[in-house]
C-alpha angles and dihedrals in degrees: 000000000000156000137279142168095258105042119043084214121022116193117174134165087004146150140196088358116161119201107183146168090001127150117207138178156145088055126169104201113006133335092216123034125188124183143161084348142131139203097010119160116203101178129160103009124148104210115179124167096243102207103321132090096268117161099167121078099160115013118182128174134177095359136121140194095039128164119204108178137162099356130139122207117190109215096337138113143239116218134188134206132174080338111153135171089019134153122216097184132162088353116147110206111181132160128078100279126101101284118190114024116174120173131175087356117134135178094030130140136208127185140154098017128128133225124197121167146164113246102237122179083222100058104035091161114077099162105024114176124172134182112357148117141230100005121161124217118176144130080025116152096219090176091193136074107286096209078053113039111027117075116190135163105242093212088060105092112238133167113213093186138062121274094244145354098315108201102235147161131234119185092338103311128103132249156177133199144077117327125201137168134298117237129190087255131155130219086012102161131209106186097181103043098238090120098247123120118246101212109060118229122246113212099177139336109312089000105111134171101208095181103037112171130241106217131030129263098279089070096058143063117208122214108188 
C-alpha cells in the first residue's frame, strides 16, 4: 500500500489488507483506492473533500471480496469498477454529488446503508449502476425520489429485496418476511403495520421492489 498525490490511500495488487479508523481529506482523486486486490476491509472511515473539487470518496477497480462497512462520506461518491463478491454494508453517503456508481460489478451485496442527497439539475443520477449480474440491493435507506434519482439499465438483472424472510423489528415489534429498500415516496400505505409498503416500487422496466419500506432505517431493527 501507499500514498500519492492523487489518492489519500493507495492499495494495489493487495490481500487481506485493513484501513480503519482513518480520517482523510483534501483529496484530489479518490480518498480510498482499491485495485487488483482481494479480502480488504475499509471500515469506519470518515472521508470529506477538504477545498478542492473532489467527487471520489472510495474507488475501487478490478477487486473482489471487499468489505465496506460503517464509513461516511460528505459529498463524495463511491464508485465501482470490475468489483465482484463484494459486501456495502452500514455506510452513510450524504451531499449533492452522484453518490453510489457501480459498473461491470457483479455478486455483490448492500445493505443497511443511507443515501441523502440534494437534488441538483447537474447530477440527475444518485445511484447509477450499469452492466452486472446478480447484485443485491435491500434494507437500504435511498432518501430521493427513485423515478428521479436511480438510473439503471433495465436490461441489467437486480434484485431490490432480500434473498429470503429477514427477522426484523418495526417500532418494537417483531417481525419476518421480505425486506426491500425505502424510497422518498409519498402516499406509500401499510395497511398491516408490519412496516412494509403495500404497493411495490417500480425502478425501471422489469426492475421491481416488490417489499419497499415505509419508514426509514431509524424505525427497524435487521436479524440476519
Amino acid at each position: 500500500s501507499e500514498s500519492n498525490k492523487e489518492n489519500s490511500i493507495n492499495i494495489t495488487d493487495s490481500s487481506e489488507i485493513y484501513l480503519l479508523n482513518n480520517s482523510i481529506s483534501m483529496i484530489q482523486e479518490a480518498g480510498i483506492y482499491i485495485s487488483n486486490s482481494t479480502y480488504t476491509l475499509i471500515d469506519n472511515n470518515l472521508i470529506t473533500p477538504g477545498d478542492n473539487n473532489s467527487i471520489r470518496g472510495i474507488k475501487i477497480n478490478s477487486s473482489e471480496y471487499i468489505t465496506v462497512s460503517n464509513n461516511e462520506l460528505e459529498d463524495l461518491s463511491l464508485n465501482l469498477s470490475f468489483v465482484d463478491n463484494s459486501i456495502f454494508q452500514n455506510n452513510y453517503l450524504y451531499g449533492h454529488r452522484q453518490p453510489i456508481t457501480m459498473h461491470y460489478s457483479n455478486s455483490n451485496t448492500f445493505h443497511q446503508n443511507v443515501v441523502e442527497v440534494e437534488l441538483h439539475p447537474a447530477v440527475p443520477c444518485k445511484l447509477r449502476i450499469t452492466e452486472g449480474i446478480d447484485n443485491r440491493l435491500f434494507a437500504n435507506e435511498f432518501a430521493f425520489n427513485p423515478f428521479e434519482g436511480i438510473c439503471v439499465n433495465s436490461a441489467t438483472p437486480i434484485e431490490w429485496n432480500s434473498e429470503g424472510p429477514l427477522l426484523y423489528t418495526y417500532q418494537g415489534e417483531a417481525y419476518s418476511g421480505y425486506v426491500g429498500n425505502y424510497y422518498l415516496i409519498e402516499n406509500a400505505q401499510d395497511n398491516n403495520g408490519d412496516g412494509i409498503a403495500e404497493q411495490p416500487v417500480i425502478i425501471s422496466g422489469v426492475l421491481i421492489d416488490e417489499n419497499p419500506l415505509l419508514q426509514t432505517l431509524t424505525e427497524y431493527e435487521f436479524f440476519e
